[in-house]
C-alpha positions as CSV (number, residue, x, y, z in Angstrom):
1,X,1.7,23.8,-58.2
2,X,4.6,26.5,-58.5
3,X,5.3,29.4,-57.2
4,X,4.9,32.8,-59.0
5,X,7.4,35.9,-59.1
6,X,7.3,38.8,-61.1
7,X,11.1,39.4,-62.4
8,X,11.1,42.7,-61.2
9,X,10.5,41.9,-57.5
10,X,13.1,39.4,-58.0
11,X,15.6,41.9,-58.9
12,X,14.6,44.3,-55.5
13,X,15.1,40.9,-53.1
14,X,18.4,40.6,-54.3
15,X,19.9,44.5,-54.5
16,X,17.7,44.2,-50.8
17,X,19.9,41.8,-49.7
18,X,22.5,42.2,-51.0
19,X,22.7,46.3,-49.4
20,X,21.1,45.3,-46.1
21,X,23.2,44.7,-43.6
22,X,20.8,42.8,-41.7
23,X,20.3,39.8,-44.3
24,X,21.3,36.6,-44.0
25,X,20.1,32.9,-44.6
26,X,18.0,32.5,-47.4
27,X,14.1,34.4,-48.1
28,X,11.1,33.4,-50.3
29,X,10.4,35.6,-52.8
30,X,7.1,34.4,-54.1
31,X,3.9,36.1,-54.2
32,X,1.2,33.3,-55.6
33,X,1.2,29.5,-55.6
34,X,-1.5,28.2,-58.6
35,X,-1.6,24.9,-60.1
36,X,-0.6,25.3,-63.5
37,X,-4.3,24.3,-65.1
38,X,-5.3,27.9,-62.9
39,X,-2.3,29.8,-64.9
40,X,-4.1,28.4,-68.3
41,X,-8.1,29.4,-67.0
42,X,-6.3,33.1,-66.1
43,X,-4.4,33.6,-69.4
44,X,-7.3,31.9,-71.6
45,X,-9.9,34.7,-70.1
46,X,-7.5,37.6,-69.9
47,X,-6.0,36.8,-73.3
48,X,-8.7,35.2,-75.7
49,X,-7.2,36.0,-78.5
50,X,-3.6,33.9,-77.9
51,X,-3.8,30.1,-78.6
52,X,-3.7,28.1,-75.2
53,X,-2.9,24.7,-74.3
54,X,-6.2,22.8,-74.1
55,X,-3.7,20.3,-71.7
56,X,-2.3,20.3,-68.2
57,X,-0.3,17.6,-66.4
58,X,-1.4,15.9,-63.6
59,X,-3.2,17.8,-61.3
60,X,-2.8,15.5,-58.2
61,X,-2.7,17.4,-54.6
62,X,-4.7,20.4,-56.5
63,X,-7.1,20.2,-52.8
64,X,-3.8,20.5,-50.7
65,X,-3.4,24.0,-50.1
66,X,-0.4,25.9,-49.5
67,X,1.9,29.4,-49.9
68,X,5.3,30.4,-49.4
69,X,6.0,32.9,-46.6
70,X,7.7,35.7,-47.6
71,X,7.2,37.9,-44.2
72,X,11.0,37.4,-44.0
73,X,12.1,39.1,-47.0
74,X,9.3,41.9,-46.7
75,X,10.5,42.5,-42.9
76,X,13.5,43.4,-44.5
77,X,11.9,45.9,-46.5
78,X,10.9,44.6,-49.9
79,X,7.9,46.4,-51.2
80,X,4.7,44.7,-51.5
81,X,5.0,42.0,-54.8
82,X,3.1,42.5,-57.5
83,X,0.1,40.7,-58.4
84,X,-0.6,37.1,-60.0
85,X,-2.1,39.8,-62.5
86,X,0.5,42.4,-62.9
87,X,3.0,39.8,-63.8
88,X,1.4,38.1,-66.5
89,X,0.1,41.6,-67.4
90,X,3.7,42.9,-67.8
91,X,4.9,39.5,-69.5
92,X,2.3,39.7,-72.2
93,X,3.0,43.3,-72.7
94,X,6.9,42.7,-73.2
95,X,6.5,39.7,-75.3
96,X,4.0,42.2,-77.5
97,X,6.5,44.8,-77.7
98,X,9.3,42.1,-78.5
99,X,7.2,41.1,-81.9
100,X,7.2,37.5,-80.1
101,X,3.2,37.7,-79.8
């Protein structure tokens, strides 16, 4: 399992806290936790027409749940994060753009 980010609410935690006064320590940024076998059923259905790997690694713990709290970092004032969605969304669309798909 990992944890997901899109890039541009990467970029707002750190101009966030790197302006706030009030930071300190260190903050999650991370908006989804999949497995990665979930990352390949989301891009496969969303993106048919891409060749996927038919493979994924060892899915061991996939029935232990967990996240990432990020209430710190959006108590500072970080905007909601964008979707699981949006950031593959916006990945896709970039690479597209970029001749690399």
């Amino acid at each position: 399992r990992l944890g997901f980010v899109h890039i541009e609410d990467v970029v707002g935690a750190h101009i966030l806290v790197m302006e706030e006064q009030k930071a300190s320590g260190r903050y999650i940024c991370s908006n989804s936790v999949r497995h990665m076998s979930q990352i390949n059923d989301l891009l496969r259905t969303k993106y048919p027409s891409y060749p996927h790997e038919n493979k994924c690694g060892n899915q061991q713990g996939e029935d232990i749940p967990h996240s990432m709290d990020t209430s710190k970092i959006t108590q500072l004032g970080l905007p909601p994060l964008k979707s699981l969605n949006e950031m593959f969304d916006d990945c896709i669309q970039s690479f597209q753009e970029k001749g690399f798909l």
